[in-house]
Legacy VTK file of the C-alpha trace (Angstrom):
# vtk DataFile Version 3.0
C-alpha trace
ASCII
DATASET POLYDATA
POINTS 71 float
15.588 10.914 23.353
16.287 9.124 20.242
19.873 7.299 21.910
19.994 3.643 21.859
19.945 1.771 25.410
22.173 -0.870 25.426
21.957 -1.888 29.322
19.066 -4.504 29.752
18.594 -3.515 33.171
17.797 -0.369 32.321
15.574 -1.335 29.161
13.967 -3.630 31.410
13.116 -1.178 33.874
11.547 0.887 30.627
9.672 -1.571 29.900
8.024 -1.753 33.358
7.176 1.808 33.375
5.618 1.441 30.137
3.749 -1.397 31.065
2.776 0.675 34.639
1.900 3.519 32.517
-0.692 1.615 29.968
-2.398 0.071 33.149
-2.571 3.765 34.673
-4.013 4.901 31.893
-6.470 2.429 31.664
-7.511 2.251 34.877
-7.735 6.589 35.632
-8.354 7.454 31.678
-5.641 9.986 31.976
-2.105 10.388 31.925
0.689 11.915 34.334
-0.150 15.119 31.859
-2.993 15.511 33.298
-3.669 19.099 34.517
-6.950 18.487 37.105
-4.508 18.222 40.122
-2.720 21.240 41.988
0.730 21.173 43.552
-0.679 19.789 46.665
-2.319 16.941 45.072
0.235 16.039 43.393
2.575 15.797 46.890
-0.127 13.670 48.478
-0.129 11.333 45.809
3.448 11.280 46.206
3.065 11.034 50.051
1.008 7.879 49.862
3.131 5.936 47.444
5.921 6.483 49.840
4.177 5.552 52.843
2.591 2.262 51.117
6.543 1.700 49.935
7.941 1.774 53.806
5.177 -0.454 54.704
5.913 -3.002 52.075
9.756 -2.576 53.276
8.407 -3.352 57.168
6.524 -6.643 55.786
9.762 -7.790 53.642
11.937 -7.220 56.925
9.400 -9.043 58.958
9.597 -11.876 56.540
13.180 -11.781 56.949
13.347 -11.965 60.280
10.664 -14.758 60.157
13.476 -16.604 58.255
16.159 -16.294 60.319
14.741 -17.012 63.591
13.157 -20.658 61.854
16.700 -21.577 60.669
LINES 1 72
71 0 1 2 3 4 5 6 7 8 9 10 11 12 13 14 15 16 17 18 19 20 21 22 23 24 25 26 27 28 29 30 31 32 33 34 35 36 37 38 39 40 41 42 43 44 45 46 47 48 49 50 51 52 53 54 55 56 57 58 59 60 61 62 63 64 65 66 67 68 69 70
């Protein structure tokens, strides 16, 4: 993928996953290459990410709400 991004957003959002990726890899010594984990290892990995996202959506809507009802 040798095309030139031109969209900040998007080379903004590279950069994050870079940065993600070097703290990953500092932190479990391995990359996403790794080959220790099987199918279903993978999918709970996957699983838990998206259940710690829906709880981090609950808190923001909480906090929303929080704001509303004060003003």
């Amino acid at each position: 993928m040798n095309q030139e991004v031109k969209d900040q957003v998007v080379l903004s959002v590279m950069a994050k996953y870079a940065k993600r990726s070097e703290a990953g890899i500092e932190k479990y010594g391995t990359t996403l290459m790794r080959d220790d984990l099987n199918l279903t290892d993978w999918l709970n990995h996957l699983q838990e990410e998206l259940m710690d996202a829906t709880l981090y959506i609950e808190k923001l809507k909480s906090e929303i709400k929080s704001n509303k009802d004060k003003g």
